[in-house]
N, C-alpha and C positions, 0 to 999 in steps of 0.2 A: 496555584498553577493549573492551567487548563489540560484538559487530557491532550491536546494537541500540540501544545507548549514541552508536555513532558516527551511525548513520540519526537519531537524535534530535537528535543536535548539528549534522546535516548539516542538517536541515530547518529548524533554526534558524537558521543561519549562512547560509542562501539564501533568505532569508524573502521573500515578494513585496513590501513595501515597499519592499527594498535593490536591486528588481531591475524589470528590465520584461518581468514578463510574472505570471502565475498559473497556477493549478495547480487547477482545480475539477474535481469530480468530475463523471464524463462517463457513467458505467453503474454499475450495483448489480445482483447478480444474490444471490438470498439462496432456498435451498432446504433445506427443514425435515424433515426424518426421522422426527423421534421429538420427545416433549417430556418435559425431565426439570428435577430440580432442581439446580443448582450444587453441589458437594461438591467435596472435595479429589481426586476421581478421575477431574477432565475432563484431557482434552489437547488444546489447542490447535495448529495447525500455520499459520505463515505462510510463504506462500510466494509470493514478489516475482518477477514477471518482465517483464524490460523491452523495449518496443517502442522505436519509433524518436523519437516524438512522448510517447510514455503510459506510464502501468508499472500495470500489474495485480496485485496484490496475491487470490490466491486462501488462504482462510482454512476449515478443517474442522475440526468440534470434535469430539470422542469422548467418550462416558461409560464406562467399561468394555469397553472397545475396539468400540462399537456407536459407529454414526455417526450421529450429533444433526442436524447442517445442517453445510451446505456453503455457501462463499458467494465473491463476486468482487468486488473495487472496482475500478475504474478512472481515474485522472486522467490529463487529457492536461494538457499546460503551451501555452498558448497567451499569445499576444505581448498585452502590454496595447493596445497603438496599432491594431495592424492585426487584433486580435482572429485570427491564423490561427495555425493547430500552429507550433512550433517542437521543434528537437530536444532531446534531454533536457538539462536541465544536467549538466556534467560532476562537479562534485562530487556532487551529486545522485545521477547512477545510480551512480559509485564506491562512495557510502557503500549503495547497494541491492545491486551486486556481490557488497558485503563479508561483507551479511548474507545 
């Protein structure tokens, strides 16, 4: 299983129905370089890093090793009842560790 495979199946298997709390996205940060067309010669890079409460996912795309945009999401997991941070779920960040 790929580390991406497992982040897929983990978000599934911790879905906020089955649980109490969510996971909305808290910041978006999107910065634009260049504008080109999609081809088979983009590189995408994700890269996950986890806080205590949130996990930042920062994302750069390349076309021909020129940088297109840059960009950041953020979710924090907050409790459904009391609406405040909680810390990350443990399968959660494992499966974000992984990848």
């Amino acid at each position: 299983m790929t580390a991406a495979s497992t982040l897929a199946s983990s978000r599934t298997s911790i879905s906020s129905r089955e649980f109490d709390y969510v996971p909305p996205v808290v910041n978006v940060d999107v910065n634009y370089r260049d504008s080109t067309w999609v081809d088979d010669r983009v590189t995408v890079a994700l890269v996950p890093s986890l806080g205590t409460t949130s996990v930042t996912y920062k994302v750069t795309r390349t076309v021909e090793g020129d940088l297109v945009f840059d960009r950041s999401v953020t979710t924090a997991f907050i409790d459904k009842g009391t609406h405040e941070p909680i810390p990350i779920p443990e399968a959660f960040g494992g499966a974000v560790e992984q990848f």
